[in-house]
C-alpha angles and dihedrals in degrees: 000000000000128000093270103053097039077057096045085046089053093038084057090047080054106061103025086066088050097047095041110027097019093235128127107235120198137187139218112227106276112258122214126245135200104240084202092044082055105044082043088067093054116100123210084243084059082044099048090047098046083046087063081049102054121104125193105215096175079048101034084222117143135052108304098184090056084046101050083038094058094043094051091046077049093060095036091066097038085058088043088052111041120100132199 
C-alpha cells in the first residue's frame, strides 16, 4: 500500500468513528517494518499453531466451528470493551 492510499484508508477510520461513534480518532505517523525482520521472529512452534488456526476458505479446509467460534467470542469482546 503507498502513502495515499494508507492516508485515504486512515482518513476513512477517521470519519467513520466520528460518524458512527462519535469519537475523533487520530493516527501516529505509520513506521516501517521489515516483513522479513517480522517473519524472522516466528518460531516453527508459532507456525505449527497458526497453522491449527488457520481456516481455507477457497478450499473450505480447517476447523469451521473453532473458527466461527473465535470470531463470535471476537465480537463479543469488541461489544464488552467499547465506550461511548
Amino acid at each position: 500500500m503507498n502513502a495515499g492510499q494508507l492516508d485515504a484508508v486512515l482518513a476513512a477510520a477517521r470519519r467513520g468513528a466520528r460518524e458512527n461513534f462519535g469519537v475523533d480518532v487520530e493516527f501516529t505517523e505509520p513506521e516501517v517494518q521489515s516483513l522479513s525482520a517480522l517473519l524472522g521472529r516466528v518460531t516453527s512452534r508459532d507456525s505449527s499453531r497458526w497453522n491449527d488456526l488457520s481456516y481455507d476458505f477457497k478450499g473450505g479446509k480447517g476447523d469451521r466451528a473453532r473458527l466461527v467460534k473465535g470470531y463470535a467470542a471476537a465480537l463479543r469482546s469488541d461489544e464488552n470493551s467499547s465506550t461511548t
